[in-house]
C-alpha positions in Angstrom: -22.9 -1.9 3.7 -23.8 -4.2 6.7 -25.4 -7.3 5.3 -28.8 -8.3 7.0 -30.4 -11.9 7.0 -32.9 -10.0 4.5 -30.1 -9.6 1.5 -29.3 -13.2 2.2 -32.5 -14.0 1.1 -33.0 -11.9 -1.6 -29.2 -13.3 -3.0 -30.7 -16.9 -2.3 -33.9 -16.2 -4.0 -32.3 -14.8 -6.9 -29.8 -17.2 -7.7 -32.4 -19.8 -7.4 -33.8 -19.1 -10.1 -31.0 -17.3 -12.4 -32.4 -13.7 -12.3 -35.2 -11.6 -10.9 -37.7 -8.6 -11.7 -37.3 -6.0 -8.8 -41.4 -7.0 -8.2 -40.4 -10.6 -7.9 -38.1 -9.7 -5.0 -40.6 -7.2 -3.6 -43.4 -10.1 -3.1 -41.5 -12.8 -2.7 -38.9 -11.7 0.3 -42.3 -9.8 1.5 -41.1 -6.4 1.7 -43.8 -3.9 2.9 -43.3 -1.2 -0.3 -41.8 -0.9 -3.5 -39.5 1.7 -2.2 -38.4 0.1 0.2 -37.5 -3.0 -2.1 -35.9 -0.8 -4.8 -33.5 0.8 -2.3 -32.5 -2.9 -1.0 -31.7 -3.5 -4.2 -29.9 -0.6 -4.9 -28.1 -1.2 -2.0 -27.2 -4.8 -2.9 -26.0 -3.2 -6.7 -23.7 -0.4 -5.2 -21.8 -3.4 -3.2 -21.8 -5.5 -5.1 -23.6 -8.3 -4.5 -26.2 -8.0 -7.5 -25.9 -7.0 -11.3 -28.5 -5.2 -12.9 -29.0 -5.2 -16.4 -31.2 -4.6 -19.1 -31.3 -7.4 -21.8 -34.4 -7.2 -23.7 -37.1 -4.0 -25.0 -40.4 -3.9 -22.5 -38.6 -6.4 -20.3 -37.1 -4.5 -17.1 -34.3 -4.4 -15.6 -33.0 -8.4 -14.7 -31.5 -8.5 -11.4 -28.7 -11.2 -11.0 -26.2 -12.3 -8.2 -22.7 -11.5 -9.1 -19.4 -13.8 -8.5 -18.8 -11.6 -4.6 -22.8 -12.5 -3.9 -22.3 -16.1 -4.3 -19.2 -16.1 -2.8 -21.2 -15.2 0.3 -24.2 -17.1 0.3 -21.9 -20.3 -0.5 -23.2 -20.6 -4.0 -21.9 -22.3 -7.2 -19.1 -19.7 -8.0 -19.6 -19.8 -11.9 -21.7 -16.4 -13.2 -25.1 -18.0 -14.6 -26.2 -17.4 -18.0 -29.0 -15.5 -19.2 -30.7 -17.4 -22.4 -32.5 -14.4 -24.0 -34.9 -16.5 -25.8 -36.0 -18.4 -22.5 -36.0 -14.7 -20.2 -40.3 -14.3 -21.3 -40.8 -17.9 -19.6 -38.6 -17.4 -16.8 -40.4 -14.2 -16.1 -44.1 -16.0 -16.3 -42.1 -18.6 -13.7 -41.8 -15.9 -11.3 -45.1 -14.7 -11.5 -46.8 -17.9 -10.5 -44.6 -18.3 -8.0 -45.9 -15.3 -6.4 -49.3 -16.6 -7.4 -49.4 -19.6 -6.0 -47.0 -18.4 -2.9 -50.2 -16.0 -2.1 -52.8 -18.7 -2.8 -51.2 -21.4 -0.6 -49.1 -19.2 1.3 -46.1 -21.5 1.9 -42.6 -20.1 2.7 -40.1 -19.4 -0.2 -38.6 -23.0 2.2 -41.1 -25.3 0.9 -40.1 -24.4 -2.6 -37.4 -25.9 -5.6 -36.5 -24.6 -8.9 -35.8 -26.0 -11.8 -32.2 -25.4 -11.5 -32.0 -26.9 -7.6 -33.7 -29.7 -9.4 -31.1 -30.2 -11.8 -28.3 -29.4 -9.1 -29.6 -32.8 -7.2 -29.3 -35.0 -10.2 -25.9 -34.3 -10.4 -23.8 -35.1 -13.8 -24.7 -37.5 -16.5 -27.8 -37.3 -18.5 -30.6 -33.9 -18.0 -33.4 -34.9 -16.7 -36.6 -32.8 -17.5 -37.8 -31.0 -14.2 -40.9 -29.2 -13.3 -40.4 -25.0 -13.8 -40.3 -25.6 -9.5 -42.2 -27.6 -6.6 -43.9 -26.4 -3.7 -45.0 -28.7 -0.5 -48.3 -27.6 1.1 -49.5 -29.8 4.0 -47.8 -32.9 3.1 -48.7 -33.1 -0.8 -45.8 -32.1 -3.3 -47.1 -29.5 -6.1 -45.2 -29.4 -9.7 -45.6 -26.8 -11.3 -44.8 -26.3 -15.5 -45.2 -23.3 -17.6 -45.8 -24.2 -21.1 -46.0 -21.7 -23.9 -45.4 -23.4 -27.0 -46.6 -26.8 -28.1 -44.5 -29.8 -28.1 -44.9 -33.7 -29.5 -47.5 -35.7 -28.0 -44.8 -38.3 -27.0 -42.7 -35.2 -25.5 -45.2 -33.9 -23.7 -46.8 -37.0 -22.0 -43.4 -38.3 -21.0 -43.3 -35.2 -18.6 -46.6 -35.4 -17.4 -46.2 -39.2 -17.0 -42.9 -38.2 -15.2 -44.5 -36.0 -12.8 -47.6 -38.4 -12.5 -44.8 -40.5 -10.9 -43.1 -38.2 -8.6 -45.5 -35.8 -7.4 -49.2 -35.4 -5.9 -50.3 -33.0 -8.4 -49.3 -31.6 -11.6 -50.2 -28.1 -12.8 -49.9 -26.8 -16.4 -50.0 -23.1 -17.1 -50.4 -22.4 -20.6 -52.0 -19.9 -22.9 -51.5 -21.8 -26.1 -55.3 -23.2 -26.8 -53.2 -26.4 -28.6 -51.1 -27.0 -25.6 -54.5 -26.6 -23.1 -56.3 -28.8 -25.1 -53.4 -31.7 -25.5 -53.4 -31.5 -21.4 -56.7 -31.8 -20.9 -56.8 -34.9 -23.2 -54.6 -37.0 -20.6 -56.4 -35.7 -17.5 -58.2 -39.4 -17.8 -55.2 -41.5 -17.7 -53.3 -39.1 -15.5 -55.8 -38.0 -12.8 -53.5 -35.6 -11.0 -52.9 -32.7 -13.7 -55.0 -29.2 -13.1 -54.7 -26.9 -15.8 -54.5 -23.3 -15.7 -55.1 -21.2 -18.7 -52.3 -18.1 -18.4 -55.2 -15.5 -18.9 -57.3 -17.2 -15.5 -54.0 -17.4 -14.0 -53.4 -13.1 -14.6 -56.9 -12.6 -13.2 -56.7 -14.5 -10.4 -53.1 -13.0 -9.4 -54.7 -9.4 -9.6 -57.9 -10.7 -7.3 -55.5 -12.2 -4.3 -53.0 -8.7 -4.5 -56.6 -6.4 -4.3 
């Protein structure tokens, strides 16, 4: 297959951030139809460049970048690994992505994951990083996913973190206990929106109509 500058992004998006559904891929790289995206995939599969894989029921198919894709888009040669317990998160990542892609409409350019994130601190002691960052006009965004509930001291040492480093904080959550632990530092930390997961869903489907 000849590789276009369109694959290269689609291998960059996906090793980003570990693994992608083939609808992440379809709104994020901006193709104009799902068949047109499934046969790019397909196409990146049959040479490849991707792995496609099915690792949980009700989940589809995860798309990752195999050891000849990242060979080619100059990426960390070591295959990454799929935590199955983290996969329903990762997936809820992705989707406000695209959310908040659509909302803003920034370029997959002013974005980092969690795992470029990581890549910059280098070795030594994990730092805790925002699900990703987008930049919109100047102003840094951090973005967290947050399903289950954590300490109090846990949880404000990451918004206190972000409070620090970025313009604006916001928390996605459908936990009621997690919403309303946010909501109680909004005082102190006057940069943190909250977004309950359910708002979030509705609003997605409103901006794709």
């Amino acid at each position: 297959m000849v590789v276009m500058n369109r694959d290269l992004d689609i291998l960059d998006l996906v090793y980003r951030f570990r693994f992608c559904l083939g609808r992440h891929v379809g709104a994020l790289v901006e193709f104009t139809g799902t068949r047109a995206c499934d046969r790019r995939l397909k196409a990146l599969v049959d040479g490849g460049y991707l792995t496609r894989k099915k690792y949980l029921y009700g989940v589809p198919y995860l798309y990752t970048v195999s050891h000849k894709g990242r060979i080619l888009i100059g990426a960390n040669k070591r295959e990454n690994k799929i935590r199955l317990e983290q996969i329903h998160h990762d997936v809820l990542v992705l989707d406000t992505l695209i959310y908040f892609k659509e909302k803003y409409r920034f370029s997959l350019d002013n974005i980092e994951s969690e795992r470029e994130l990581h890549i910059k601190d280098g070795f030594g002691t994990r730092k805790h990083h925002p699900d990703f960052v987008f930049n919109v006009k100047g102003k840094s965004y951090a973005v967290e996913i947050e399903l289950n509930q954590k300490s109090k001291e846990r949880l404000e040492s990451n918004i206190r973190n972000n409070y620090l480093r970025f313009d604006n904080q916001i928390w996605v959550t459908g936990n009621n206990k997690v919403f309303v632990m946010i909501e109680k530092f909004q005082n102190e930390y006057h940069n943190i929106e909250i977004i309950r997961l359910e708002e979030l869903k509705c609003q997605e489907s409103k901006l794709s109509e």
